[in-house]
PDB file as gemmi writes it, atoms N, CA and C in Angstrom:
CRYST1    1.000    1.000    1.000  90.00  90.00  90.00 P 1                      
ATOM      1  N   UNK A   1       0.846  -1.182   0.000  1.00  0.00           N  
ATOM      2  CA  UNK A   1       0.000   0.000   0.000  1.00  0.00           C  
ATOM      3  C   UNK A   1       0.891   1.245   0.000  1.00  0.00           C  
ATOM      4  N   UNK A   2       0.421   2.155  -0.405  1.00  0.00           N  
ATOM      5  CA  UNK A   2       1.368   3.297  -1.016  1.00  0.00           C  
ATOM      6  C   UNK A   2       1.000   4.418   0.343  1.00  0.00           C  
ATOM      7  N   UNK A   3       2.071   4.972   0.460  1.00  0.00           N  
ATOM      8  CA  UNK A   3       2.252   5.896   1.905  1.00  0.00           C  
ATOM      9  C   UNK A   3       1.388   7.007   1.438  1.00  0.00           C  
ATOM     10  N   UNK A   4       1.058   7.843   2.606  1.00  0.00           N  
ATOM     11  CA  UNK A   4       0.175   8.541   2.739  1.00  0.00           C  
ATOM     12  C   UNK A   4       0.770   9.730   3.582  1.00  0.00           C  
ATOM     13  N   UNK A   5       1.683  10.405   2.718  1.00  0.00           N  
ATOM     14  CA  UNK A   5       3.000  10.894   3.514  1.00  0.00           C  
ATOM     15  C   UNK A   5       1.648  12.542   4.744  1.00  0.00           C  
ATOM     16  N   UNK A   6       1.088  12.752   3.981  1.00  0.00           N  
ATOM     17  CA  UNK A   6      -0.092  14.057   4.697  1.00  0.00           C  
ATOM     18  C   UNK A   6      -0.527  13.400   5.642  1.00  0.00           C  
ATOM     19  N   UNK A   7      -1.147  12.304   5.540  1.00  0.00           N  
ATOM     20  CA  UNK A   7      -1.650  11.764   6.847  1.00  0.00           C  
ATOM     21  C   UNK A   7      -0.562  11.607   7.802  1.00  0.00           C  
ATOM     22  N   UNK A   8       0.422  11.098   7.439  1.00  0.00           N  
ATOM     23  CA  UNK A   8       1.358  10.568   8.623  1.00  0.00           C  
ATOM     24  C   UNK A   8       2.416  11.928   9.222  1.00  0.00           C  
ATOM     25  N   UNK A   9       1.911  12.398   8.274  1.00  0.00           N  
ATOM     26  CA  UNK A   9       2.824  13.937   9.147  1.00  0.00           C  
ATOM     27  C   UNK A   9       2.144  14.802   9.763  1.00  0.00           C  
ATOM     28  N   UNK A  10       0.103  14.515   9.380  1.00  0.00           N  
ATOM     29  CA  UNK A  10      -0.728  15.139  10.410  1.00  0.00           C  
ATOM     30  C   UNK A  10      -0.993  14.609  11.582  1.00  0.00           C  
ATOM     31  N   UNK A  11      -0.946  13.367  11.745  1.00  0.00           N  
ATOM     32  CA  UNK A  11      -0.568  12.214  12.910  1.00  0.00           C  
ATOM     33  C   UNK A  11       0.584  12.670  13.339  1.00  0.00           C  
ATOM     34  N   UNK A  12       1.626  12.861  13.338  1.00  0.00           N  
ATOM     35  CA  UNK A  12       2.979  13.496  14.034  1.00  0.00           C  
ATOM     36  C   UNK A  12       2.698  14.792  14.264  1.00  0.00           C  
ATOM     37  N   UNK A  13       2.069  15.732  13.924  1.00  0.00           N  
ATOM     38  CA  UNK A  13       2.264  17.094  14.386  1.00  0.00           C  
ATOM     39  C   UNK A  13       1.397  17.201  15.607  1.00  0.00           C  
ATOM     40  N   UNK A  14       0.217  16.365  15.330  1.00  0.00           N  
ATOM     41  CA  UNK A  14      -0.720  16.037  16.591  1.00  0.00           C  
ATOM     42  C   UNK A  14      -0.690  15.221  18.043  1.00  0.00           C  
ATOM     43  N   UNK A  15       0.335  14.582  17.274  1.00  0.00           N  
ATOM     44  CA  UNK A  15       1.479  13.750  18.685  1.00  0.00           C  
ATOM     45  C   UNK A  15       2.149  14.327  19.338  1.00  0.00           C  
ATOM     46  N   UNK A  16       3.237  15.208  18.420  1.00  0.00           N  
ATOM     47  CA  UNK A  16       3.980  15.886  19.056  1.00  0.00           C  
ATOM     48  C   UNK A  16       3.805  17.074  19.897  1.00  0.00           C  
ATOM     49  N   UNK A  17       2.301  17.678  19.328  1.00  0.00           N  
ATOM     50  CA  UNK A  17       1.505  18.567  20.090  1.00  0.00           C  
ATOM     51  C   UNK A  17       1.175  18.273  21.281  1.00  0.00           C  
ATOM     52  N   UNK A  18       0.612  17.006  21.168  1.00  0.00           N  
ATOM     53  CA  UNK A  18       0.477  16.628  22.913  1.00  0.00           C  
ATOM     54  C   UNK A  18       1.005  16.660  23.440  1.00  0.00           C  
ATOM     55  N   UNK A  19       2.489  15.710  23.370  1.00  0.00           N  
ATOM     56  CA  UNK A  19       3.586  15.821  23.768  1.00  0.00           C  
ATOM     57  C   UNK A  19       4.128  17.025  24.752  1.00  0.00           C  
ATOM     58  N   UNK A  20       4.144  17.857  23.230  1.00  0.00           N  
ATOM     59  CA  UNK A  20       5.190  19.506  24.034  1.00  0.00           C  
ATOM     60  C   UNK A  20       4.086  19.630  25.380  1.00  0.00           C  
ATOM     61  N   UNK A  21       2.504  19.855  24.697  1.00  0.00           N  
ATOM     62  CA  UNK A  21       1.509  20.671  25.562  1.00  0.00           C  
ATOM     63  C   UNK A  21       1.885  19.816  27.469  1.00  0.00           C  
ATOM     64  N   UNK A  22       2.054  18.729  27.222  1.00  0.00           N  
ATOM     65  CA  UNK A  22       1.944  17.723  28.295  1.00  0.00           C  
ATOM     66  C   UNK A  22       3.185  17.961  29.352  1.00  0.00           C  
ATOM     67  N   UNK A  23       4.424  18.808  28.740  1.00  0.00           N  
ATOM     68  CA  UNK A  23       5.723  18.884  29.443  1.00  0.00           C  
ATOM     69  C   UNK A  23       5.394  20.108  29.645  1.00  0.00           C  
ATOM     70  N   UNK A  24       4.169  21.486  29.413  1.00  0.00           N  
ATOM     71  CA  UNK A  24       4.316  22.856  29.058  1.00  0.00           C  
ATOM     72  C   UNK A  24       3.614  22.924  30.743  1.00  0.00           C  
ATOM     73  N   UNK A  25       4.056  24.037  31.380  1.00  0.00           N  
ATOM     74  CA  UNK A  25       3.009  24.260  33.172  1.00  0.00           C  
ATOM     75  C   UNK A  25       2.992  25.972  32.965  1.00  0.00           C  
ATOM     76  N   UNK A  26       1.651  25.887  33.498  1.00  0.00           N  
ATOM     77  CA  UNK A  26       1.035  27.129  33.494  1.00  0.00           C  
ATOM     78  C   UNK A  26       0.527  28.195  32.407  1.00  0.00           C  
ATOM     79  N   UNK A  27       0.570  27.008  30.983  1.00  0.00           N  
ATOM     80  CA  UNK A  27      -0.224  27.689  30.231  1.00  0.00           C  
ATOM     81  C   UNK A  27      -1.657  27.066  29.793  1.00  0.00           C  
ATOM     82  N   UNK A  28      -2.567  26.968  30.314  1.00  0.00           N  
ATOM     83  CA  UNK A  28      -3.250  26.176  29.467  1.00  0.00           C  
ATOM     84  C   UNK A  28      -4.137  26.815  28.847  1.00  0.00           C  
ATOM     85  N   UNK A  29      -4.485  27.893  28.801  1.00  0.00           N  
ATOM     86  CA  UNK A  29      -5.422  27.675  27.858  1.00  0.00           C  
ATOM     87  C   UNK A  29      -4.764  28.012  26.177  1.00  0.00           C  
ATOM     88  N   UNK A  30      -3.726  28.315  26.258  1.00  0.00           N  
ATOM     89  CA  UNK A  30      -2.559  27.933  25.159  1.00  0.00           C  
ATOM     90  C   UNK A  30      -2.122  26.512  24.756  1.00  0.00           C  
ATOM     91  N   UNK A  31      -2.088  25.541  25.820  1.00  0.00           N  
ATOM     92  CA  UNK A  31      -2.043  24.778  25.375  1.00  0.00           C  
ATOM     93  C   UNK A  31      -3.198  23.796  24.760  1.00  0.00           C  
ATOM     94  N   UNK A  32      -4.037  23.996  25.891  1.00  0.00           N  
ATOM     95  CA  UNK A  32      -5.828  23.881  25.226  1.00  0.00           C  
ATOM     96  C   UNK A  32      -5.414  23.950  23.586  1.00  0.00           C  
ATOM     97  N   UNK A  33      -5.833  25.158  23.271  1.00  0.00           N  
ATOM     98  CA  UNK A  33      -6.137  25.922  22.099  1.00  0.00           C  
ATOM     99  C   UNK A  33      -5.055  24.849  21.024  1.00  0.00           C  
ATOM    100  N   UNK A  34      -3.771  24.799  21.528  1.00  0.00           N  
ATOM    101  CA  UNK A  34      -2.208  24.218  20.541  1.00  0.00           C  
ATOM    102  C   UNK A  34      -3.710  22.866  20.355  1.00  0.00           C  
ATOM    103  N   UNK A  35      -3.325  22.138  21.349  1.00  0.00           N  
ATOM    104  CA  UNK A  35      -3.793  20.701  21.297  1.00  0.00           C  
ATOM    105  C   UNK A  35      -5.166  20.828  20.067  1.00  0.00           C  
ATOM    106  N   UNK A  36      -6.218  21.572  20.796  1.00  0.00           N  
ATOM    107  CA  UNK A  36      -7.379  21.500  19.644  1.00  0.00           C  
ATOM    108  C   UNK A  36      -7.051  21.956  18.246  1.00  0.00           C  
ATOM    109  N   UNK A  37      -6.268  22.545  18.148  1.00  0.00           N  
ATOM    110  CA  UNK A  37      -6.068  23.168  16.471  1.00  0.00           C  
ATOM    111  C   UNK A  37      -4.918  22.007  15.703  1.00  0.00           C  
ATOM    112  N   UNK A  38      -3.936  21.485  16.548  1.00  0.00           N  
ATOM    113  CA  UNK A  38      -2.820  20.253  15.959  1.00  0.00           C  
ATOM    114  C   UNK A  38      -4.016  18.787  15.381  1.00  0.00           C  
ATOM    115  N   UNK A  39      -4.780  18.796  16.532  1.00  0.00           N  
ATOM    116  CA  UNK A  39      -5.635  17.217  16.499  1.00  0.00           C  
ATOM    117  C   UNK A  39      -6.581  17.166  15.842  1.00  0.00           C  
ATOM    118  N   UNK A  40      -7.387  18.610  15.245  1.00  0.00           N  
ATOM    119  CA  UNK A  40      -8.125  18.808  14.397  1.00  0.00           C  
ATOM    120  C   UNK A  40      -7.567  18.774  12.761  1.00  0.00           C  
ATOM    121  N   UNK A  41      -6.155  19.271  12.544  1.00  0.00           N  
ATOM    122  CA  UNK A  41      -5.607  19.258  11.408  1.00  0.00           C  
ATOM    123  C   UNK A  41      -5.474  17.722  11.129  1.00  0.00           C  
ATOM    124  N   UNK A  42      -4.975  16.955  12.528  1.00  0.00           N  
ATOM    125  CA  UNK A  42      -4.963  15.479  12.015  1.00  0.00           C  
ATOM    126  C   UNK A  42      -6.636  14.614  11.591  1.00  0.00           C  
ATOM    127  N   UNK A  43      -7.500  15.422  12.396  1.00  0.00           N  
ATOM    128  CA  UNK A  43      -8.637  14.640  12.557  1.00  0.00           C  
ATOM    129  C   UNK A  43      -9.437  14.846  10.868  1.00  0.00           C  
ATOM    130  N   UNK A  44      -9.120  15.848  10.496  1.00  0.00           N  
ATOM    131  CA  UNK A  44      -9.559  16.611   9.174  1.00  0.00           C  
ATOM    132  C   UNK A  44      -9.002  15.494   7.923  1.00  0.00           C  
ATOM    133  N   UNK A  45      -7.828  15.520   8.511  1.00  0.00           N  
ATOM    134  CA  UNK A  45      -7.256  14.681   6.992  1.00  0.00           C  
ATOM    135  C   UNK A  45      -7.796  13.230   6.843  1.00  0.00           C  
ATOM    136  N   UNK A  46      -7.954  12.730   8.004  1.00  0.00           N  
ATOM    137  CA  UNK A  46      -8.348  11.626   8.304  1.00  0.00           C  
ATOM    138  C   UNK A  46      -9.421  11.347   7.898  1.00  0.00           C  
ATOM    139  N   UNK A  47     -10.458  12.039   8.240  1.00  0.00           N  
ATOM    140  CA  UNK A  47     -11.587  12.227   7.398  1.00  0.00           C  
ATOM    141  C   UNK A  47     -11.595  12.277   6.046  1.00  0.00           C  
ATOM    142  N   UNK A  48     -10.857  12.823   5.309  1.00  0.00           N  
ATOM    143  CA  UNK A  48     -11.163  13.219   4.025  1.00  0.00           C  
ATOM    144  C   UNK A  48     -10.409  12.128   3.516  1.00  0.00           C  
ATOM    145  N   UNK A  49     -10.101  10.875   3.985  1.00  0.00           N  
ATOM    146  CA  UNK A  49      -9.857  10.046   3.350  1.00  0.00           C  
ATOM    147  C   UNK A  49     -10.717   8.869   2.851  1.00  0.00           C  
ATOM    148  N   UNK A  50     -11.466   9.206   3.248  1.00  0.00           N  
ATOM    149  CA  UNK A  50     -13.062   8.783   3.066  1.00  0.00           C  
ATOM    150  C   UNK A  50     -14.058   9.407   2.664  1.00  0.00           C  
ATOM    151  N   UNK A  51     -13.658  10.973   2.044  1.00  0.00           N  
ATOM    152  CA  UNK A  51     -14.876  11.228   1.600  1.00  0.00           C  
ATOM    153  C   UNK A  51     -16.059  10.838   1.141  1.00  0.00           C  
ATOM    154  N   UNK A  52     -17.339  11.762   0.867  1.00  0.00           N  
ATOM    155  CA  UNK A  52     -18.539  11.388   0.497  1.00  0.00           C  
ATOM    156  C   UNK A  52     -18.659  12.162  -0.821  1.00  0.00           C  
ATOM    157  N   UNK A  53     -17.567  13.190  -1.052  1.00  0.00           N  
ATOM    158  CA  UNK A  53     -17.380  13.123  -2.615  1.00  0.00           C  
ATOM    159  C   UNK A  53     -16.259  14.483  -2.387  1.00  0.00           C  
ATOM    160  N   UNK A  54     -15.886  14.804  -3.645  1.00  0.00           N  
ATOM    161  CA  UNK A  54     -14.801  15.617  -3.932  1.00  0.00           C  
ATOM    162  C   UNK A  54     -14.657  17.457  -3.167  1.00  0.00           C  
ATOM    163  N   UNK A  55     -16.010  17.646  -3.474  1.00  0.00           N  
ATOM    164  CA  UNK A  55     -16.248  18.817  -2.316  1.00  0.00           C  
ATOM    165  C   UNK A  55     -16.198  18.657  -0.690  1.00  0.00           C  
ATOM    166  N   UNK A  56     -16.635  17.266  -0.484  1.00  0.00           N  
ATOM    167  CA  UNK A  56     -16.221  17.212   0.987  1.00  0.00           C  
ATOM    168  C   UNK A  56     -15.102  16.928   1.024  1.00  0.00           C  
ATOM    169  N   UNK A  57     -14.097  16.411   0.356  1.00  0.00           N  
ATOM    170  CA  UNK A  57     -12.346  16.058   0.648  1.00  0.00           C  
ATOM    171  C   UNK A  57     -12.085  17.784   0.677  1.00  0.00           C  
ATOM    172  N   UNK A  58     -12.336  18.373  -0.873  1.00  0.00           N  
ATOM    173  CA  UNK A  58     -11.730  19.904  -0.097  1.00  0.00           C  
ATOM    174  C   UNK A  58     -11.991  20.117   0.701  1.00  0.00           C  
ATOM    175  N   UNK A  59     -13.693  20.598   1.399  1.00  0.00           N  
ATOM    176  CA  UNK A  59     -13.946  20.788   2.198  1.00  0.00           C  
ATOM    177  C   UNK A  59     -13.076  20.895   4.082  1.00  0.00           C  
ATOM    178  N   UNK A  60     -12.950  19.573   3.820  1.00  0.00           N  
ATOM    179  CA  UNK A  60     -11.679  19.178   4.668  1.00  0.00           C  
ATOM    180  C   UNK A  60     -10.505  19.479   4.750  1.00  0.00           C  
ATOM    181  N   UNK A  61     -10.147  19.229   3.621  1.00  0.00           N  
ATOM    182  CA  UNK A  61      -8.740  19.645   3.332  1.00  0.00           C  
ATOM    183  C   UNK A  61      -8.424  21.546   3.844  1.00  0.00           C  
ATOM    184  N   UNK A  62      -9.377  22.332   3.507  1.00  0.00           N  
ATOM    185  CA  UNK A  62      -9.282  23.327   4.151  1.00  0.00           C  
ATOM    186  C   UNK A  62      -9.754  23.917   4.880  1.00  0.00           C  
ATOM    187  N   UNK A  63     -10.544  23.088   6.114  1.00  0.00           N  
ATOM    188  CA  UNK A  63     -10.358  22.735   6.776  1.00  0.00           C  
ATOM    189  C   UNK A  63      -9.395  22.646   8.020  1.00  0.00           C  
ATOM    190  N   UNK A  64      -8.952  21.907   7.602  1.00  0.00           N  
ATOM    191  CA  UNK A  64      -7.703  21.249   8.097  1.00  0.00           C  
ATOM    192  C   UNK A  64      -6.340  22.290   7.821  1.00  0.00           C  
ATOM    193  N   UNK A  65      -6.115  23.069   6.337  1.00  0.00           N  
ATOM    194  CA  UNK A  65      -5.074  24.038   6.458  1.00  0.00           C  
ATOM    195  C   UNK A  65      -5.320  25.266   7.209  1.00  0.00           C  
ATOM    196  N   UNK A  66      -6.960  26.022   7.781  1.00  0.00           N  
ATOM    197  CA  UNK A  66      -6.987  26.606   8.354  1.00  0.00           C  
ATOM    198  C   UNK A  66      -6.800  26.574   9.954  1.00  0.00           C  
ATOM    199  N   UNK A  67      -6.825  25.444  10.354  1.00  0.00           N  
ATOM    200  CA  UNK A  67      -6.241  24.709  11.633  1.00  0.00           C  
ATOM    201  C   UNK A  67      -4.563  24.584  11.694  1.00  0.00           C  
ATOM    202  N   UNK A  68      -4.547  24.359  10.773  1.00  0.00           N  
ATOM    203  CA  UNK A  68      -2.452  24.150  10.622  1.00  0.00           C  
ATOM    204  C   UNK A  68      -1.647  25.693  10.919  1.00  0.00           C  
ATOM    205  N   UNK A  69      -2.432  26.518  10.300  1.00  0.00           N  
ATOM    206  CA  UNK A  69      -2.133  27.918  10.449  1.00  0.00           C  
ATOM    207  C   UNK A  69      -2.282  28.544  11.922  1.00  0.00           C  
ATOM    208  N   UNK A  70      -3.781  28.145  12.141  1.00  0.00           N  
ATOM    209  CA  UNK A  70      -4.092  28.255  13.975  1.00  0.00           C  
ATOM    210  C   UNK A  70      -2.940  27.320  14.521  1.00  0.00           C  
ATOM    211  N   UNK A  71      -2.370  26.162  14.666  1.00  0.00           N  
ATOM    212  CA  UNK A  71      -1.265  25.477  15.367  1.00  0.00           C  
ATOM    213  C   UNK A  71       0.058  25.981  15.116  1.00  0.00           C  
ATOM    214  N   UNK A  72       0.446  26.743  14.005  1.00  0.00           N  
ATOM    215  CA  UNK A  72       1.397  27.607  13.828  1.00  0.00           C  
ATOM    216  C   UNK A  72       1.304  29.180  14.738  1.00  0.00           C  
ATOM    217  N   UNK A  73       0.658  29.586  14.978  1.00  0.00           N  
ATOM    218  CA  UNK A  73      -0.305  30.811  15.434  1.00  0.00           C  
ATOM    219  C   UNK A  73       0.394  30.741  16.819  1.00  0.00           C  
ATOM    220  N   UNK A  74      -0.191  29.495  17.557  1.00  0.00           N  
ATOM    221  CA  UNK A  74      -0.118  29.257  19.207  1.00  0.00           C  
ATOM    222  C   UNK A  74       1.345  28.755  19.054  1.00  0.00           C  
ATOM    223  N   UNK A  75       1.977  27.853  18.080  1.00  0.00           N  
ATOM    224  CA  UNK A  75       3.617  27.538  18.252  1.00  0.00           C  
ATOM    225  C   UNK A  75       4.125  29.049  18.699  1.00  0.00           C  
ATOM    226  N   UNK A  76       4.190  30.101  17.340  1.00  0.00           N  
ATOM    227  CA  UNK A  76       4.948  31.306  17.703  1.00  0.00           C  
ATOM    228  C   UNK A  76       4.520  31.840  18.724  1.00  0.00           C  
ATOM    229  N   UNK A  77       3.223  31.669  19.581  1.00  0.00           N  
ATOM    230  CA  UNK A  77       3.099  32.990  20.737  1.00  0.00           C  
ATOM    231  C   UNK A  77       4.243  32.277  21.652  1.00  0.00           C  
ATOM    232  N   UNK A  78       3.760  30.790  21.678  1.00  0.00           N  
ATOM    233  CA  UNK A  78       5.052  30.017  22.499  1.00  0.00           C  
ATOM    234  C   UNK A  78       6.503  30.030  22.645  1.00  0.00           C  
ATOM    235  N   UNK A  79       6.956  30.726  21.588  1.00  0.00           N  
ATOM    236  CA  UNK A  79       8.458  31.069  21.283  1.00  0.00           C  
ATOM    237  C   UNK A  79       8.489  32.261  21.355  1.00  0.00           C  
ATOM    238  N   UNK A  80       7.283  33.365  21.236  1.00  0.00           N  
ATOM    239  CA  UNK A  80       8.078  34.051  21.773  1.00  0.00           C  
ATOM    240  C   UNK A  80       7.668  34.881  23.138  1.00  0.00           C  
ATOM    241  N   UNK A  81       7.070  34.012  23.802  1.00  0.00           N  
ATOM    242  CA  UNK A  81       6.732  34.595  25.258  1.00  0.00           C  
ATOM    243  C   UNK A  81       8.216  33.428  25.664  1.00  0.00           C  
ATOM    244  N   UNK A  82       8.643  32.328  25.189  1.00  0.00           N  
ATOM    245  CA  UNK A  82       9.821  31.752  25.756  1.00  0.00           C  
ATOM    246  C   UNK A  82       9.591  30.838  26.237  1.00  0.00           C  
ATOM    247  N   UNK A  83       8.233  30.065  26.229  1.00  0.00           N  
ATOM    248  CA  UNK A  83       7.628  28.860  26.307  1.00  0.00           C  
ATOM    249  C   UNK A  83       8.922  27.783  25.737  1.00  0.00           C  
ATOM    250  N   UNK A  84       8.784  27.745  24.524  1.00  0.00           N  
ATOM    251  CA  UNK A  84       9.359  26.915  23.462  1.00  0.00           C  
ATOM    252  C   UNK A  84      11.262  27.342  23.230  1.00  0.00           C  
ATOM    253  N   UNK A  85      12.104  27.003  22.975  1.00  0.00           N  
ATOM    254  CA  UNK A  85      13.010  27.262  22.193  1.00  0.00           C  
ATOM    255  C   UNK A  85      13.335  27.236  20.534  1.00  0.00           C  
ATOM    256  N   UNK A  86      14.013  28.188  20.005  1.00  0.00           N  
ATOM    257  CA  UNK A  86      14.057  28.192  18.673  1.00  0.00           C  
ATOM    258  C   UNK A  86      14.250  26.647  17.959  1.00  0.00           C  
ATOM    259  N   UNK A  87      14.609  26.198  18.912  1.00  0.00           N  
ATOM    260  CA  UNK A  87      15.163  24.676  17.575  1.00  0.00           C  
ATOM    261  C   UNK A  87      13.754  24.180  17.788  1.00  0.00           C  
ATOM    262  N   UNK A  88      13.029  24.001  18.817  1.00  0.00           N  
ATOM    263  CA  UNK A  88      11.706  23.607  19.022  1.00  0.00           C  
ATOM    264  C   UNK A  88      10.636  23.937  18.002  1.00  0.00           C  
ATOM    265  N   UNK A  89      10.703  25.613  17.964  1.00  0.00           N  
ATOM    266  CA  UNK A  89       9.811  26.124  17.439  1.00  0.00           C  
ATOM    267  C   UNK A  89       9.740  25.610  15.911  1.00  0.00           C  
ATOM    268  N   UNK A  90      11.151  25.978  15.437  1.00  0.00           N  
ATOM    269  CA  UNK A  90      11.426  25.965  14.172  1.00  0.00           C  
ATOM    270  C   UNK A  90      11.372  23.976  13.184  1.00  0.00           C  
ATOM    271  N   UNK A  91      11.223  23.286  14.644  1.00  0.00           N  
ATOM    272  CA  UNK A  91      10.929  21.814  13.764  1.00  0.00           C  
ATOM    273  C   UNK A  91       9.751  21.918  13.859  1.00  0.00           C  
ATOM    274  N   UNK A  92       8.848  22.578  14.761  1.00  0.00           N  
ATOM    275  CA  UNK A  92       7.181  22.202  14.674  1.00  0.00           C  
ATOM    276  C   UNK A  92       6.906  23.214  13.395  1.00  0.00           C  
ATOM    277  N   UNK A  93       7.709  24.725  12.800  1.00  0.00           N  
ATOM    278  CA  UNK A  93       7.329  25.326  12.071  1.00  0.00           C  
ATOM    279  C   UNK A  93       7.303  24.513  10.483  1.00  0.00           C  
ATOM    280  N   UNK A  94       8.770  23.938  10.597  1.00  0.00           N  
ATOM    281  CA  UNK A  94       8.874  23.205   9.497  1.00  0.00           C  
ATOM    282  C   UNK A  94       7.863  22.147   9.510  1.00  0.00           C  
ATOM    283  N   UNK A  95       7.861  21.469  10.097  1.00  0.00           N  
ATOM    284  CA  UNK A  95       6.825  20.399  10.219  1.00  0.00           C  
ATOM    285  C   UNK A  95       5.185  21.082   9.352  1.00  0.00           C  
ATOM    286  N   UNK A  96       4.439  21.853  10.117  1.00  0.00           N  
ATOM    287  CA  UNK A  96       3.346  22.811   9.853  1.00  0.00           C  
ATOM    288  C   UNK A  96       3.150  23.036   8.379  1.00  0.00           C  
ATOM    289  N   UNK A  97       4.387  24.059   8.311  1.00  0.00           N  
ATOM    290  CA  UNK A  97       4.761  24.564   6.881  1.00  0.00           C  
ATOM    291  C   UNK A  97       4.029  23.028   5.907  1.00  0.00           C  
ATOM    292  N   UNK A  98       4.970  21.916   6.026  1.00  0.00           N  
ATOM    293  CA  UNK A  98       5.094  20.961   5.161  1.00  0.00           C  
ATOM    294  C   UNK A  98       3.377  20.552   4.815  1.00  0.00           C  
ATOM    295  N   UNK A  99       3.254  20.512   5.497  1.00  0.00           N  
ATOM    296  CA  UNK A  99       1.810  19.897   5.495  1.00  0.00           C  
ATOM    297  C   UNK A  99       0.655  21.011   4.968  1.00  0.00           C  
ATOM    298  N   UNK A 100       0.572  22.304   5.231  1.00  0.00           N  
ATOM    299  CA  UNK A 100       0.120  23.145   5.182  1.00  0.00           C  
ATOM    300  C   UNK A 100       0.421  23.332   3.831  1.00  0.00           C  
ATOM    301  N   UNK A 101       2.005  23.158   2.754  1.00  0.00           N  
ATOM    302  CA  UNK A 101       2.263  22.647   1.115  1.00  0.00           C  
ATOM    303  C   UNK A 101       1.597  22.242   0.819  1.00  0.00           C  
ATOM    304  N   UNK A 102       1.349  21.050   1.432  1.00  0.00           N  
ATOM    305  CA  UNK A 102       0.882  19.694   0.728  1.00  0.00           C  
ATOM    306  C   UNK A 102      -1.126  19.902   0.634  1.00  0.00           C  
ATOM    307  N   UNK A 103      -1.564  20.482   1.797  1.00  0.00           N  
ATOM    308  CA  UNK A 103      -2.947  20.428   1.704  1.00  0.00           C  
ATOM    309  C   UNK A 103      -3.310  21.392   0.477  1.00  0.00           C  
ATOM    310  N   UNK A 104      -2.431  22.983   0.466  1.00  0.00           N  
ATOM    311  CA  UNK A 104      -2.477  23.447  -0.553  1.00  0.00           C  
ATOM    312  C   UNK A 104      -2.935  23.163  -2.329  1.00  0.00           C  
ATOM    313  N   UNK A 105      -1.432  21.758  -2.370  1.00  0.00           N  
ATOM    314  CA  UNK A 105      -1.839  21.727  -3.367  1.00  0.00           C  
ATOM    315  C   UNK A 105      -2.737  20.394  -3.930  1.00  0.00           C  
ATOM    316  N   UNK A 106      -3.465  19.418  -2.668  1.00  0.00           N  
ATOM    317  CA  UNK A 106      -4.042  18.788  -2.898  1.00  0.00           C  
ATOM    318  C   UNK A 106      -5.398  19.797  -3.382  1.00  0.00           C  
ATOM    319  N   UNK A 107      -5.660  20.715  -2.379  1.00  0.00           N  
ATOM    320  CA  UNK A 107      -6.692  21.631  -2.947  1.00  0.00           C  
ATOM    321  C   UNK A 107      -6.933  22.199  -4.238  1.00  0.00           C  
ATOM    322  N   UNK A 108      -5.499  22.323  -4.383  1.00  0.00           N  
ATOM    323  CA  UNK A 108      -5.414  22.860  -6.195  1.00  0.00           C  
ATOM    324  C   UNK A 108      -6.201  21.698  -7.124  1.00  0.00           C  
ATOM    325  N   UNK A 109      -5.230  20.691  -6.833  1.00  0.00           N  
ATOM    326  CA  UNK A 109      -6.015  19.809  -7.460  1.00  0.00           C  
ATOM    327  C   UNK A 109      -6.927  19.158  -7.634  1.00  0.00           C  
ATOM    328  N   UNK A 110      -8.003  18.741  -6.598  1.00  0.00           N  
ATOM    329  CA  UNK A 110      -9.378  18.488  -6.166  1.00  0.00           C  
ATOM    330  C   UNK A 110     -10.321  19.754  -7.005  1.00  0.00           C  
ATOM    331  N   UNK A 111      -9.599  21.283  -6.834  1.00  0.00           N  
ATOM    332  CA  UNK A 111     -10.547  21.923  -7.794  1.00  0.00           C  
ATOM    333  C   UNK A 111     -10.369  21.994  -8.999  1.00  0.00           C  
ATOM    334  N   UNK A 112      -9.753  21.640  -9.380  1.00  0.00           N  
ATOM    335  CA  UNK A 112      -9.536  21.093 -11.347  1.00  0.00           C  
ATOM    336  C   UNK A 112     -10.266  20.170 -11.356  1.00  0.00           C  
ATOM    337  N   UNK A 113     -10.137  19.143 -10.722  1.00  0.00           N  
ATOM    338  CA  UNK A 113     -11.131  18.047 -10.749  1.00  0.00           C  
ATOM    339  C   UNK A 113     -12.603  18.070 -10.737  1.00  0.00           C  
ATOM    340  N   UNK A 114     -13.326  19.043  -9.786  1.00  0.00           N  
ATOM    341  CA  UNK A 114     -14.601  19.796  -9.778  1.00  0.00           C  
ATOM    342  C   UNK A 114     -15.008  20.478 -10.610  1.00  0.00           C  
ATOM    343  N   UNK A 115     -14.040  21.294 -10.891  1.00  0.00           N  
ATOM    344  CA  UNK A 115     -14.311  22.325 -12.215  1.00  0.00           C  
ATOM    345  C   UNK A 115     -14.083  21.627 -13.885  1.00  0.00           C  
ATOM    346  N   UNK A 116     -13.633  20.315 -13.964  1.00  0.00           N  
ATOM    347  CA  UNK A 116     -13.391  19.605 -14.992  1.00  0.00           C  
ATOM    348  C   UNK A 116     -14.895  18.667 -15.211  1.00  0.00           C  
ATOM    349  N   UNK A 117     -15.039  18.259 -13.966  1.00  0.00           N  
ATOM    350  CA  UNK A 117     -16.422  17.265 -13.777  1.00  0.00           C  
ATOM    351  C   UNK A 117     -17.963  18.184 -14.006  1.00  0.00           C  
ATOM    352  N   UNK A 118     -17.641  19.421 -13.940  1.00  0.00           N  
ATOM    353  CA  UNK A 118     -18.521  20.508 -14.196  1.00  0.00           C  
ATOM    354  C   UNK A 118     -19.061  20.415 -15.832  1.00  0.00           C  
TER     355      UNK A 118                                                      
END                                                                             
């Protein structure tokens, strides 16, 4: 079976979210917020792997990149109130970034597909 590199890196950003949030004291409703916006980007993709048709995969799909952006959002307040450290910040940024590519241009392409089936 052929990898599913979006899923498995929205599953890791949502892990690792817990993770940090779980070692983080005295922020929570920052970390609240990290946790719901990381587990939703994973929960989104997950979903749309099953769609019920091509508008609900976008649907999802952005979705899910407007959540990646919110988990990027709460990373930086974290780095720079000093929560986080730069090497920290900057693998969850890269991480984010990547995925936040990738939903992009699945979106691109799902709407060619809509607008072709039109």
């Amino acid at each position: 079976m052929k990898r599913n590199l979006l899923f498995e890196y929205s599953e890791e950003l949502a892990s690792k979210c817990d993770y940090l949030c779980r070692n983080i004291k005295n922020n929570s409703n920052i970390t609240f917020q990290l946790k719901k916006s990381s587990s939703s980007v994973f929960a989104n993709i997950s979903e749309a792997q099953y769609p019920q048709s091509l508008p609900d995969m976008l649907s999802k799909f952005k979705i899910a990149r407007k959540e990646c952006v919110e988990t990027e959002s709460w990373l930086k307040h974290l780095f720079d109130t000093n929560v986080i450290d730069e090497d920290v910040y900057r693998a969850f940024r890269n991480l984010c970034g990547r995925i936040r590519r990738m939903l992009t241009a699945s979106c691109v392409t799902i709407e060619k597909k809509i607008d072709n089936a039109q």
